[in-house]
Backbone bond lengths (Angstrom), bond angles and torsions (degrees), N, CA, C in turn:
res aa  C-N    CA-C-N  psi(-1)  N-CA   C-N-CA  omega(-1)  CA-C   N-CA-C  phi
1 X - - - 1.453 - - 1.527 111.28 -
2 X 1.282 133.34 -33.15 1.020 118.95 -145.18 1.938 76.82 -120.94
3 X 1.171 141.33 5.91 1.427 134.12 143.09 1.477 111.23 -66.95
4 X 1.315 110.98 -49.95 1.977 111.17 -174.67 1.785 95.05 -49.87
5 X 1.802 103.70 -52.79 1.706 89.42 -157.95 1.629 109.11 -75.22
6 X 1.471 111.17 -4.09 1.544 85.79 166.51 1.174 130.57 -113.52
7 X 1.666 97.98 16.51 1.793 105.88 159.26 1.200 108.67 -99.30
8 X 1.450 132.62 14.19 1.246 120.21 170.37 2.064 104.06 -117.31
9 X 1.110 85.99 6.14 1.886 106.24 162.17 1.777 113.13 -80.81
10 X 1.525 84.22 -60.22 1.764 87.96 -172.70 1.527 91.32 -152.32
11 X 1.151 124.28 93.27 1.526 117.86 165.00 1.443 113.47 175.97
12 X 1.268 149.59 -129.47 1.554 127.41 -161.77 1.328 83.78 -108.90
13 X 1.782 134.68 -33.80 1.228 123.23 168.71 1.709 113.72 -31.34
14 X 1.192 112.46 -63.10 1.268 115.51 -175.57 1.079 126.62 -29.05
15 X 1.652 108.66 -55.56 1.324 125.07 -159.15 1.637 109.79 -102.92
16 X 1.351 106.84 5.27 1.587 112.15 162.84 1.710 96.81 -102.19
17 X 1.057 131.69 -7.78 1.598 112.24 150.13 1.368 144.24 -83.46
18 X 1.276 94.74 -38.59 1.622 112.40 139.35 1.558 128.21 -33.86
19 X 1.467 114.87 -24.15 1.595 100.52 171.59 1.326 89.63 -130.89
20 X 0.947 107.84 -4.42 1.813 94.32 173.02 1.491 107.92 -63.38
21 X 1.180 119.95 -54.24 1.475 114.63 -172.49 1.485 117.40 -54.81
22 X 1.789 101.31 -56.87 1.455 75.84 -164.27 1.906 118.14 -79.37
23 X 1.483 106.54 20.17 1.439 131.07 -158.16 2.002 71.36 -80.48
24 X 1.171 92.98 -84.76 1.827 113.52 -179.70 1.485 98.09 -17.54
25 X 1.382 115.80 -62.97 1.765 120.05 -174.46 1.504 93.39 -35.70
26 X 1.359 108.12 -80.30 1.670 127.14 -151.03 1.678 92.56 -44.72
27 X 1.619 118.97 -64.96 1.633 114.61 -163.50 1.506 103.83 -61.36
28 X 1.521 126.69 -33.70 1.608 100.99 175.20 1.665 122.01 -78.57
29 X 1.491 101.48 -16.25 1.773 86.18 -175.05 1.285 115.64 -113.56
30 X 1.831 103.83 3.20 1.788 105.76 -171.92 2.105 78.68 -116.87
31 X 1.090 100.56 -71.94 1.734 105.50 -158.94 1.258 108.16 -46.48
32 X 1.598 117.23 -66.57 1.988 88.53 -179.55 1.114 125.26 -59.37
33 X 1.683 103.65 -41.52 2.233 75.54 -175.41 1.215 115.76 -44.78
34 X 1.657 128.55 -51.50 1.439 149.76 -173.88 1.488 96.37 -41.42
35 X 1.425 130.80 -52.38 1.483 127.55 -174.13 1.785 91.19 -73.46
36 X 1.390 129.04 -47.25 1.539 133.11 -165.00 1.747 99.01 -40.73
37 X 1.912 91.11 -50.02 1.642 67.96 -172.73 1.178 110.45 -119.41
38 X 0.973 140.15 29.09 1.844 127.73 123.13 1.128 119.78 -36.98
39 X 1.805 125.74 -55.98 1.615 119.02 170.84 1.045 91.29 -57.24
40 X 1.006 142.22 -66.51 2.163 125.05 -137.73 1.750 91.57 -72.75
41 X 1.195 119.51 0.82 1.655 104.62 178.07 2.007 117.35 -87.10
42 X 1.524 88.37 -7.09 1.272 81.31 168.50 1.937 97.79 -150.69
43 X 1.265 103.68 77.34 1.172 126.74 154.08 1.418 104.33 -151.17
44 X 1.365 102.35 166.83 1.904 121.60 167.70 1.506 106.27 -81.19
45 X 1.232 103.34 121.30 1.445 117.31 167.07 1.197 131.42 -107.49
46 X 1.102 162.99 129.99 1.319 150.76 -176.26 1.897 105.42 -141.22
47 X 1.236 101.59 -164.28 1.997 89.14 -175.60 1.508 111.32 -110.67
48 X 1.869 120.20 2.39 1.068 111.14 131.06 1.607 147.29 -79.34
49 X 1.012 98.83 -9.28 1.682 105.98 171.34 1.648 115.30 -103.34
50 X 1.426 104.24 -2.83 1.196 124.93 164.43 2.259 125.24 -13.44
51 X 1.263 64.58 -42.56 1.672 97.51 -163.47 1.611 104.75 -84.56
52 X 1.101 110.76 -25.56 2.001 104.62 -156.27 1.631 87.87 -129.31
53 X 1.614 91.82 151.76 1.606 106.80 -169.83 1.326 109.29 -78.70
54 X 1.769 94.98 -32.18 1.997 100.58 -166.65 1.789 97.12 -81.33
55 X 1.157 109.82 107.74 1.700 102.65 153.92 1.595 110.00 -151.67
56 X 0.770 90.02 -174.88 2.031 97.66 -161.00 1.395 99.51 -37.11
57 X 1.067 119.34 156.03 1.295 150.18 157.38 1.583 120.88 -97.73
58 X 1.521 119.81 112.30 0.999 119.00 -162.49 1.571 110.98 -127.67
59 X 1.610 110.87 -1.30 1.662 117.97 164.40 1.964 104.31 68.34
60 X 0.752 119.77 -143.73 1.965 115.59 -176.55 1.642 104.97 -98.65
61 X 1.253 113.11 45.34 1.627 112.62 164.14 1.493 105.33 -94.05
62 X 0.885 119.20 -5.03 2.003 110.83 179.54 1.462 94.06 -99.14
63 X 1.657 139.79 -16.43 1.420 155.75 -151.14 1.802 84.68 -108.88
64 X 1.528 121.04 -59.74 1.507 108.46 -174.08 1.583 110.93 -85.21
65 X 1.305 128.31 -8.15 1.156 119.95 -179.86 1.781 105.76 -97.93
66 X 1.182 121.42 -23.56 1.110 114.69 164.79 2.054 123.88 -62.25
67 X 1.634 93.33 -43.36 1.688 96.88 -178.07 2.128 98.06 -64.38
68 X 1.029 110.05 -14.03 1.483 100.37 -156.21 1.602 104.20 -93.24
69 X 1.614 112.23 -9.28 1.095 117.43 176.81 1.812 117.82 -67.23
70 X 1.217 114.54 135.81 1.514 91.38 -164.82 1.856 114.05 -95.37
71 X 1.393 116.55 25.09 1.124 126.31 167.56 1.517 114.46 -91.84
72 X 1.625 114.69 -20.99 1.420 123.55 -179.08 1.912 110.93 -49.49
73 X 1.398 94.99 -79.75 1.849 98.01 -174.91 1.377 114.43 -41.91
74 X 1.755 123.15 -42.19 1.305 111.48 165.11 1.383 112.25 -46.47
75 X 1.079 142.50 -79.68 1.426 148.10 171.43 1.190 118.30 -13.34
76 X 0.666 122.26 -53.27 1.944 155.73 -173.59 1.529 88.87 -54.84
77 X 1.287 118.37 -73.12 1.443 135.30 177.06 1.214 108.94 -45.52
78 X 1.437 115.87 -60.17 1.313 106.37 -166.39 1.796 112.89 -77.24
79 X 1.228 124.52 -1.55 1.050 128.04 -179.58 1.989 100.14 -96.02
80 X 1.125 122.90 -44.06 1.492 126.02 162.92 1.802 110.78 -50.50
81 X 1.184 109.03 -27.08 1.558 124.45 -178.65 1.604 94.16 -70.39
82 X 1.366 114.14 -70.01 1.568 107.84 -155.42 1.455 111.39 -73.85
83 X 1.633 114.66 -26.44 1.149 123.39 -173.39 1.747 109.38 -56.55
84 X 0.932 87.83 -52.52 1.744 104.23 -163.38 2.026 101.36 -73.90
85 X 1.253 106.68 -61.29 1.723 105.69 165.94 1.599 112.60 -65.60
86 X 1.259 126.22 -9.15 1.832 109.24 166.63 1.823 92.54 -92.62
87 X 1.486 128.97 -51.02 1.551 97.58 176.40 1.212 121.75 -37.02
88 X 1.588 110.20 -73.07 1.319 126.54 -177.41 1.632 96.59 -19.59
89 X 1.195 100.17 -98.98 1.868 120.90 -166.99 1.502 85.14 -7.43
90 X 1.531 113.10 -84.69 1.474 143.93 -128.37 1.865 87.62 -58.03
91 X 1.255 109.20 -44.48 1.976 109.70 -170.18 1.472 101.76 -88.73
92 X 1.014 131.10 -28.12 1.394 104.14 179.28 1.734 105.38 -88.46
93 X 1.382 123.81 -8.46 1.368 111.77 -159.51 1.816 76.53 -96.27
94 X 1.320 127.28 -57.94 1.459 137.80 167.79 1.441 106.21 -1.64
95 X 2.067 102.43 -70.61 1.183 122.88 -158.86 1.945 106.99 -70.61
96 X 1.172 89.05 -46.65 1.552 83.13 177.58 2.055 120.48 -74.67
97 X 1.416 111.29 -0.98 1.642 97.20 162.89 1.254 83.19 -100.56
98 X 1.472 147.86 -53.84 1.715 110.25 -170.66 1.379 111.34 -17.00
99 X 1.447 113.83 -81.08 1.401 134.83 -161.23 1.353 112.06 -31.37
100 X 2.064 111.71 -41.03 0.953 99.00 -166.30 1.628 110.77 -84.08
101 X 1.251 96.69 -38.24 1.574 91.17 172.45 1.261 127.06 -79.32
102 X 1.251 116.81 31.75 1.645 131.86 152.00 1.015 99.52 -60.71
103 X 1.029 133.76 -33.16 2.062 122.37 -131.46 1.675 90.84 -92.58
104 X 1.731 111.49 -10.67 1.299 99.58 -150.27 1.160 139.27 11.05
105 X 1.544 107.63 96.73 1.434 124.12 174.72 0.916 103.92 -87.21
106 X 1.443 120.89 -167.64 1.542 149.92 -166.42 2.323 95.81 -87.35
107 X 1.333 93.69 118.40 1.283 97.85 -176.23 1.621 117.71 83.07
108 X 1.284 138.21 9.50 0.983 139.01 -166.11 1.811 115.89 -84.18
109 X 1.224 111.86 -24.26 1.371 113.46 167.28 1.527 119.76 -51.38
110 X 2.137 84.06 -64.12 1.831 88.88 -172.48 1.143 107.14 -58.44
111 X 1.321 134.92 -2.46 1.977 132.08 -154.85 1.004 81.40 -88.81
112 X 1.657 133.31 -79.03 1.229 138.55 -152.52 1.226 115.90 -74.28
113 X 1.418 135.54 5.82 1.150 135.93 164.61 1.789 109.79 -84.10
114 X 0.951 91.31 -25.84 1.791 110.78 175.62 1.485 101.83 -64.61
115 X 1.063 129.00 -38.08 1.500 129.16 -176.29 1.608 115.03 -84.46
116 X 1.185 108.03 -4.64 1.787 120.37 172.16 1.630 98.28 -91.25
117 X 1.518 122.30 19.25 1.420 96.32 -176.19 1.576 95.01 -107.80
118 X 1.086 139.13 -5.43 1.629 149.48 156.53 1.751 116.04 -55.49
119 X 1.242 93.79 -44.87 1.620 105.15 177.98 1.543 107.72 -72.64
120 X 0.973 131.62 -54.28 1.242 152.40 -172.96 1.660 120.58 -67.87
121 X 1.327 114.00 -23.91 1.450 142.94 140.47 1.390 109.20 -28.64
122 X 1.880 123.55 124.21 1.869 96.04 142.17 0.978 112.75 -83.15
123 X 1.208 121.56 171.29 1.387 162.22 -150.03 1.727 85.39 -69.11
124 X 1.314 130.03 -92.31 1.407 150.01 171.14 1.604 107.82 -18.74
125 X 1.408 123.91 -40.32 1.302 121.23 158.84 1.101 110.00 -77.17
126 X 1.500 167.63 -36.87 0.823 157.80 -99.61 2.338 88.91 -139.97
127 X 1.376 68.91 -53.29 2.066 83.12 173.38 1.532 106.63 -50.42
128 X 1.400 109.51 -48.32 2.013 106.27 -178.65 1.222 94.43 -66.25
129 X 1.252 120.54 -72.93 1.784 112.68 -162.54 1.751 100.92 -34.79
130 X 1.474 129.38 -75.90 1.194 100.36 -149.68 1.562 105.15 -89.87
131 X 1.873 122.28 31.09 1.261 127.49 129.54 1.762 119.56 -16.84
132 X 1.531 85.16 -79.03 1.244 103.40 -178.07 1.685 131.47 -77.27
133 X 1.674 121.01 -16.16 0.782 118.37 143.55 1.965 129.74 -55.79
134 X 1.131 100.22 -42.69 1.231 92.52 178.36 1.518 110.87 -103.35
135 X 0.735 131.17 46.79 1.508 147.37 148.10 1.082 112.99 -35.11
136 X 1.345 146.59 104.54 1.562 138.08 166.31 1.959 117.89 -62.21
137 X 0.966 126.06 -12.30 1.461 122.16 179.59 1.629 90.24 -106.92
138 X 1.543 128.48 -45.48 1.868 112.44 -150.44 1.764 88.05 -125.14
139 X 1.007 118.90 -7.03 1.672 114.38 -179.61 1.575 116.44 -37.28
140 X 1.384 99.90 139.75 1.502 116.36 168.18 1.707 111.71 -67.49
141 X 1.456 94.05 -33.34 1.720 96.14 -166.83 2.134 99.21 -67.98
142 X 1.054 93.77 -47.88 1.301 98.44 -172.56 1.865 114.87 -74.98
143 X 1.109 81.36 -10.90 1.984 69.41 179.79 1.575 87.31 -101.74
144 X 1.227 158.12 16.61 1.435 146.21 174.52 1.645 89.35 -122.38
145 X 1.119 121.33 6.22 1.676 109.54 168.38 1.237 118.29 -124.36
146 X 2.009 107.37 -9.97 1.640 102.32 140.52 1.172 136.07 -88.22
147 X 1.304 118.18 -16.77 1.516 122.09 167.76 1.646 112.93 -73.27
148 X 1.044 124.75 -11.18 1.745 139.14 165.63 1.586 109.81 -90.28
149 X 1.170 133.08 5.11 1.224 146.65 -166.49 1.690 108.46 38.10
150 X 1.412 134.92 37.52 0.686 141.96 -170.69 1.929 123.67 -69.24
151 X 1.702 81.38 -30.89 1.058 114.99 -155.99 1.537 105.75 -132.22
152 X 1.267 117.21 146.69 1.614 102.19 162.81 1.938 104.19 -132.47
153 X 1.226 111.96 6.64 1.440 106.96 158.70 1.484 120.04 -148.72
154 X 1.216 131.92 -179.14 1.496 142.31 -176.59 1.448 97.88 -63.81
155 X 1.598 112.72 135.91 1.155 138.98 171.17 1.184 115.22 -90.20
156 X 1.676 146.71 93.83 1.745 120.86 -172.62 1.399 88.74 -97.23
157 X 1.390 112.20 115.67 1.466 127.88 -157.31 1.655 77.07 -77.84
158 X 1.140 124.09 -84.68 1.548 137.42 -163.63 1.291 109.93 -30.69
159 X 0.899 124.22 -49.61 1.601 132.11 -156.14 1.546 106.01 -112.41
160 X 0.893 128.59 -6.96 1.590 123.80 174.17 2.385 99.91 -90.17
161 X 1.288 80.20 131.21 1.725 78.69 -179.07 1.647 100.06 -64.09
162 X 1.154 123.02 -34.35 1.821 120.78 -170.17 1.430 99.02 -52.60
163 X 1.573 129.08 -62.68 1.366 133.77 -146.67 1.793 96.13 -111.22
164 X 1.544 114.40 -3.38 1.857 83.22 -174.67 1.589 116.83 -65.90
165 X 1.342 112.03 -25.01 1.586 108.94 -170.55 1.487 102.74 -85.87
166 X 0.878 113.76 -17.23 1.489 117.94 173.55 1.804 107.50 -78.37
167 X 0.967 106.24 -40.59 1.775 105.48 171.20 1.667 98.59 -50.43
168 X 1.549 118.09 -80.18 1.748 111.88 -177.61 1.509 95.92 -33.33
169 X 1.500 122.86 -90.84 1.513 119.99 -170.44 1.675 115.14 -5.98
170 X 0.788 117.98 -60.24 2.154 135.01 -175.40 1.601 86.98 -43.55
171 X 1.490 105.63 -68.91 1.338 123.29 -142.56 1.545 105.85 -58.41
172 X 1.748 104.03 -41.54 1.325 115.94 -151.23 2.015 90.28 -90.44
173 X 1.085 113.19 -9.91 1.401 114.94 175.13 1.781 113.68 -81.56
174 X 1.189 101.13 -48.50 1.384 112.28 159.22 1.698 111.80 -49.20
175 X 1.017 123.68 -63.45 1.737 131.94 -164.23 1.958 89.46 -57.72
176 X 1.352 115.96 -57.26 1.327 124.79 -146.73 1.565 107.90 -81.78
177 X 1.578 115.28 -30.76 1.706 125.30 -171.42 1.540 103.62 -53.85
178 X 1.438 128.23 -41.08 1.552 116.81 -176.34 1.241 104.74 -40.67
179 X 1.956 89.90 -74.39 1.532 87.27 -167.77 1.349 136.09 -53.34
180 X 1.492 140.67 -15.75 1.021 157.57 162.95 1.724 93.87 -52.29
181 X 0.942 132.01 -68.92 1.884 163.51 -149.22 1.839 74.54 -66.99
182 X 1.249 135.72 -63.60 0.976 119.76 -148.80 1.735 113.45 -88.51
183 X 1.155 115.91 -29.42 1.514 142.21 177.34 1.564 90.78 -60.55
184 X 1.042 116.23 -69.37 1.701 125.74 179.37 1.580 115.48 -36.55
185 X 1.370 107.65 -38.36 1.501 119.04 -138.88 1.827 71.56 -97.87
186 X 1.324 126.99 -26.20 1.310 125.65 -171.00 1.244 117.20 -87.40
187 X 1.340 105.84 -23.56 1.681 113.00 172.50 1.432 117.60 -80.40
188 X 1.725 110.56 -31.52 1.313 105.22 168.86 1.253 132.89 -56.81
189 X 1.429 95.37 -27.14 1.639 112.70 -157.52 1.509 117.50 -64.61
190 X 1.559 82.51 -21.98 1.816 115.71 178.22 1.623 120.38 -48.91
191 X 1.562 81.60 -58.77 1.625 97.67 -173.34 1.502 121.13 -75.74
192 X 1.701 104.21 130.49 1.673 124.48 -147.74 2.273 84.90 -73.94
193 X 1.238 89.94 125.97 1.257 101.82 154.63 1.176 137.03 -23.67
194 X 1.718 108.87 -51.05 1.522 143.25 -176.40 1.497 104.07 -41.00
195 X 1.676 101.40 -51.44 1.307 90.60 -151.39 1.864 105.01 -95.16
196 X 0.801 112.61 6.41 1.985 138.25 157.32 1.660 94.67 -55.64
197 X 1.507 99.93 -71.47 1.924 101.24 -167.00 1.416 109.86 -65.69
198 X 1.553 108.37 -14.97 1.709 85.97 -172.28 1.694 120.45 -111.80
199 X 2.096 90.43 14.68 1.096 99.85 167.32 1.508 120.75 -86.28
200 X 1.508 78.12 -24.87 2.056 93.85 -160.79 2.173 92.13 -73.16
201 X 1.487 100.48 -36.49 1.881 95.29 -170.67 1.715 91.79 -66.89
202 X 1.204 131.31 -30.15 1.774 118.53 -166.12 1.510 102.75 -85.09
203 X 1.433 124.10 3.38 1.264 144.54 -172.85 1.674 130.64 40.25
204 X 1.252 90.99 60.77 1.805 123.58 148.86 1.179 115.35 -62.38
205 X 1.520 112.36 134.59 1.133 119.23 173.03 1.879 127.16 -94.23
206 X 1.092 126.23 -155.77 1.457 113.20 -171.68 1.688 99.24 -66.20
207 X 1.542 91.07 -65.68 1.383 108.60 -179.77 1.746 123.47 -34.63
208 X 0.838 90.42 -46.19 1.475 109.70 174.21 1.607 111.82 -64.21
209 X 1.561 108.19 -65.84 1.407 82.85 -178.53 1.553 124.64 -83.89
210 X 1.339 116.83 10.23 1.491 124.73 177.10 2.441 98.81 -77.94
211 X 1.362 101.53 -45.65 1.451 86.41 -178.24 1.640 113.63 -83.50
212 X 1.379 118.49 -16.77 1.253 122.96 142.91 1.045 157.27 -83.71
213 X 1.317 123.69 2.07 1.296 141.74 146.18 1.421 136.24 -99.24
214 X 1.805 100.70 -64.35 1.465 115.64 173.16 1.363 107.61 -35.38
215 X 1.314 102.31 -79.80 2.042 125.29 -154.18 1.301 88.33 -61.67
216 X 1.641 144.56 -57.51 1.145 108.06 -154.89 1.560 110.48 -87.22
217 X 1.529 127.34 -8.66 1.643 121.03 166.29 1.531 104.29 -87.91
218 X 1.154 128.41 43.21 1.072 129.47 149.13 1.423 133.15 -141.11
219 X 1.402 101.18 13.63 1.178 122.33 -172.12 1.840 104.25 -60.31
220 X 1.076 126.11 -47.30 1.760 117.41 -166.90 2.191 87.76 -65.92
221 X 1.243 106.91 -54.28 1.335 108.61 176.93 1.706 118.27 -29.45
222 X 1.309 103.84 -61.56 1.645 103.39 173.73 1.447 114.29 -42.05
223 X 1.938 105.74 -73.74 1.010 114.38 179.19 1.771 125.82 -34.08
224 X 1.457 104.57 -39.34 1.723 98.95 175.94 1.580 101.92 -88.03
225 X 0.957 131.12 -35.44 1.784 101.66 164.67 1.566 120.61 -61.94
226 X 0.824 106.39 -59.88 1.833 101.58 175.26 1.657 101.66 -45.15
227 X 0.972 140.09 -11.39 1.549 116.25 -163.15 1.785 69.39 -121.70
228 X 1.002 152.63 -50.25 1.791 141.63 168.90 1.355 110.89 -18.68
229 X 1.609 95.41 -72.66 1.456 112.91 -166.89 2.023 107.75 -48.36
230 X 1.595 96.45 -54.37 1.502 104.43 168.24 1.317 113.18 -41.16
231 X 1.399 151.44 -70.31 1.069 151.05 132.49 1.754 118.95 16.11
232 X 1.093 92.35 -83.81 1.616 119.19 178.76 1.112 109.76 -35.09
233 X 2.051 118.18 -72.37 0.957 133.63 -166.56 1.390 126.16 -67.41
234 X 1.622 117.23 -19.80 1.289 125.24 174.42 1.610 107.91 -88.95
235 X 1.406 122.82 0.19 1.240 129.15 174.12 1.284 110.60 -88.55
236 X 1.028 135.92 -25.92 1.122 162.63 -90.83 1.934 88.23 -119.16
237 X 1.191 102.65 107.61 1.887 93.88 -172.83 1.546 137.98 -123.86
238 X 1.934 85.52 -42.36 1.502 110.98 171.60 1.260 119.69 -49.06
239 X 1.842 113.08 -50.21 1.365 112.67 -152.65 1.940 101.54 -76.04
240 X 1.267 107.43 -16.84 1.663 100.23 161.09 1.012 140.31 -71.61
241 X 1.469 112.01 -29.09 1.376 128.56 170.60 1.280 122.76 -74.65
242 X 1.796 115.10 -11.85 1.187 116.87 -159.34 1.589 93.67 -127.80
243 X 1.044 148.13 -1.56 2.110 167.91 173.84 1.464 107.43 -117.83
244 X 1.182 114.69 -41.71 2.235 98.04 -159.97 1.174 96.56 -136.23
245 X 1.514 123.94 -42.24 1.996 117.26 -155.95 1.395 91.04 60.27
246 X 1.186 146.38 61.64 1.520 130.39 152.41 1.305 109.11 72.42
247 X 0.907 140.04 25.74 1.522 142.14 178.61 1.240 133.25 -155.10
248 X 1.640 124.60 -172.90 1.532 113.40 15.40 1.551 97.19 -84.56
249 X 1.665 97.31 165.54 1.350 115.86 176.29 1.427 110.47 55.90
250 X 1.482 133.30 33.01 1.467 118.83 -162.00 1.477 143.43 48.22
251 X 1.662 90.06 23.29 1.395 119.66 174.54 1.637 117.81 -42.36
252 X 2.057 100.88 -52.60 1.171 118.36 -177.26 1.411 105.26 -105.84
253 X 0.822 134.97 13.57 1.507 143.47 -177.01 1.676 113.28 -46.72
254 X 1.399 117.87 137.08 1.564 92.62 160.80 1.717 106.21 -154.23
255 X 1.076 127.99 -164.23 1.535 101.20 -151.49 1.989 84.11 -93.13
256 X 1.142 137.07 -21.52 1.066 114.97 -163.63 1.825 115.99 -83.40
257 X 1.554 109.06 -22.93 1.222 116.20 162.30 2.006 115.48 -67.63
258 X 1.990 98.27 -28.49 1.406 88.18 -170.10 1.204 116.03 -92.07
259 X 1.675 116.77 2.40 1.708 115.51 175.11 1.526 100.75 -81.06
260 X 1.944 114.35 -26.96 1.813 82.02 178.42 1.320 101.98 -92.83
261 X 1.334 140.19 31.39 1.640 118.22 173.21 1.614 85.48 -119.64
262 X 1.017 149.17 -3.15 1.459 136.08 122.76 1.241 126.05 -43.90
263 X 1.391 121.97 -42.97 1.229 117.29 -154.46 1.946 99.02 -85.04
264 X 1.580 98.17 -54.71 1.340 113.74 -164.57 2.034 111.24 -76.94
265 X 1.527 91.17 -30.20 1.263 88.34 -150.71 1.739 96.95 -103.48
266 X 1.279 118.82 -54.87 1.214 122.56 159.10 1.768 124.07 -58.35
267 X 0.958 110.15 -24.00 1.186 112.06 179.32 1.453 124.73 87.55
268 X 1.320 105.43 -0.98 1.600 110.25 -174.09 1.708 122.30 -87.93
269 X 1.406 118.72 74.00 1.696 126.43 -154.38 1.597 91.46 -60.97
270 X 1.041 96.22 -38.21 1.726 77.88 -155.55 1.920 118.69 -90.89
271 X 1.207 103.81 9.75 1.326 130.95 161.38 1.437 107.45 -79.43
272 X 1.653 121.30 -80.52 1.331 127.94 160.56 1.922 127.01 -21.56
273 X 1.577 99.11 -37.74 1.609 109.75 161.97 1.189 119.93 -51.83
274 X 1.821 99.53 -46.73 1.468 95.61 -158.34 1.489 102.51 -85.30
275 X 1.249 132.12 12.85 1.680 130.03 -164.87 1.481 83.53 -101.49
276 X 0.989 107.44 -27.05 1.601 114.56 -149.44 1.693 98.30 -82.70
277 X 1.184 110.43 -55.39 1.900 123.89 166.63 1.386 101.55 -56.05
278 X 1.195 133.74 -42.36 1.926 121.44 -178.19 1.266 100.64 -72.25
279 X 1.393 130.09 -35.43 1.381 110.62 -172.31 1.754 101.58 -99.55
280 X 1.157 134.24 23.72 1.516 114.82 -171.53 2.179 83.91 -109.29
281 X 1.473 114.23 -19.01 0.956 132.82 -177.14 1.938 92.91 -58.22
282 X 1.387 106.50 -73.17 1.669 100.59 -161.75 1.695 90.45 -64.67
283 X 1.226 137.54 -18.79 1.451 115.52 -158.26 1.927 98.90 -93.00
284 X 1.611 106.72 -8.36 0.957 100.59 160.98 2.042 136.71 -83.17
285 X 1.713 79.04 -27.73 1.712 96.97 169.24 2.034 108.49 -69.89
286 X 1.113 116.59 -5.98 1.871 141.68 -179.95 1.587 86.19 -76.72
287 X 1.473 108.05 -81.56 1.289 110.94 -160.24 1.374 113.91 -53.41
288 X 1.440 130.44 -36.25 1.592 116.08 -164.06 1.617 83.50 -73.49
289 X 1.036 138.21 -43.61 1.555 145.23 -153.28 1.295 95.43 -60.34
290 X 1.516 120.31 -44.13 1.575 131.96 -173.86 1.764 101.66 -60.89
291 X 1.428 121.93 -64.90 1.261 143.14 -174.54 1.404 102.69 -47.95
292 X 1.500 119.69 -55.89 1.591 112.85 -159.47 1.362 81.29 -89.35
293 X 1.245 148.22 -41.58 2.053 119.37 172.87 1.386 104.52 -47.23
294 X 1.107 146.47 -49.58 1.474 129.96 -155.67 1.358 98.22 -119.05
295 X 1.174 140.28 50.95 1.463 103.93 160.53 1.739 95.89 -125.70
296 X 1.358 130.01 25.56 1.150 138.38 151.11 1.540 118.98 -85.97
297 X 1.466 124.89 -12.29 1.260 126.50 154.34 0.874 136.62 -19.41
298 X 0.823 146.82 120.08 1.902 134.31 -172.81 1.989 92.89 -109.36
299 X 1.863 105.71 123.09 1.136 111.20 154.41 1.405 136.78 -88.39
300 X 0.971 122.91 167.51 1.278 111.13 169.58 1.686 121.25 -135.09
């Protein structure tokens, strides 16, 4: 007895309570629901059985009746659409203010602290503001793309099927670039000076030592933002609810806005499950991607 209590003072006891708890946190408020609705993805649900765990068993008929619906592959698309153009956007626009605020100039702290005010935003505020930026009658976007002759009439970003998913896309590039900007700005910070000066004395040029130096000591860095952003971006909820509602016609639709207007609004849970299990699937193929970039890190 008095060995257990003083390894659970200072000894491996200790430190298996230490993750036990918040281990316990995570499996009651992340793991069962997460198992809750995997079962309900292949049972019948309706909003009287709503309530009770035991109900039919229906095996991958909510899995084939969902692919057979013919609104799915659009969706599908348009969710492969935003995914891939909000990384994109978010790392190269990310990658290029790192760079700039490498140079540390004069004022460069307070600047880039200015760019944490998007991140730091919810989602739902962030959705009104560029409401009103992209406004088709009073928009900011559109009166700086007729005065650029870009344009020669009103854009109704929202409501036109061509540009509504492209309105979220803007938005969600805007919301997401800090954090990218700051992850970046942390990976640079990494890389030893040394090997900058002893490119520039063997006489390398920028270009040169940015695809030979930069990109490849930052390579685990990329890899865990891109597999973040993946993460992120399929979470990604407000700015639909708050620019398109999925439209029009499921124009902007994507499966993570359309499992809760299944779930909540249509009523169909166990449809909404199963959107919910296909995508917890890629955000799990995110995470190992996340893990094997960083766990060669060296802490200190």
């Amino acid at each position: 007895m008095k060995r257990f209590l003083s390894s659970m003072i200072d000894g491996r006891g200790f430190d298996i309570g230490l993750v036990s708890l918040p281990l316990a946190f995570l499996l009651t408020l992340s793991g069962l629901p997460l198992l809750y609705n995997i079962v309900m993805s292949f049972q019948e649900v309706d909003m009287f059985s709503l309530g009770s765990f035991w109900r039919p068993f229906v095996g991958l008929k909510n899995y084939r009746d969902l692919f057979a619906q013919p609104e799915t592959w659009p969706i599908l698309a348009n969710t492969a659409t935003f995914v891939i153009a909000s990384i994109a956007g978010q790392f190269l626009v990310g990658f290029g203010l790192a760079l700039f605020f490498w140079t540390n100039f004069p004022g460069a702290s307070w600047l880039r602290g200015l760019f944490l005010v998007s991140w730091v935003m919810p989602g739902l505020v962030v959705g009104a503001i560029w409401n009103w930026i992209l406004s088709g009658d009073f928009g900011v976007l559109n009166f700086i793309l007729r005065e650029t002759g870009l344009i020669s009439g009103n854009i109704f970003w929202r409501s036109d099927p061509d540009f509504s998913l492209w309105a979220v896309i803007i938005a969600n590039i805007w919301l997401g670039t800090s954090f990218n900007m700051i992850l970046m700005s942390v990976g640079l910070s990494a890389i030893p000076r040394d090997l900058y000066e002893a490119s520039e004395l063997d006489g390398a040029n920028v270009w040169q030592r940015f695809w030979t130096i930069t990109l490849p000591m930052m390579r685990s860095s990329i890899g865990a933002i891109i597999a973040l952003g993946l993460i992120f971006t399929l979470q990604q909820f407000d700015l639909f609810a708050a620019i398109t509602s999925g439209g029009p016609n499921n124009a902007s639709n994507v499966t993570q806005y359309w499992a809760w207007d299944l779930s909540f609004r249509q009523y169909d849970f166990a449809k909404g499950a199963t959107i919910s299990v296909i995508m917890i699937v890629f955000v799990m193929i995110a995470s190992v991607v996340y893990v094997r970039s960083t766990r060669h890190e060296v802490r200190g």
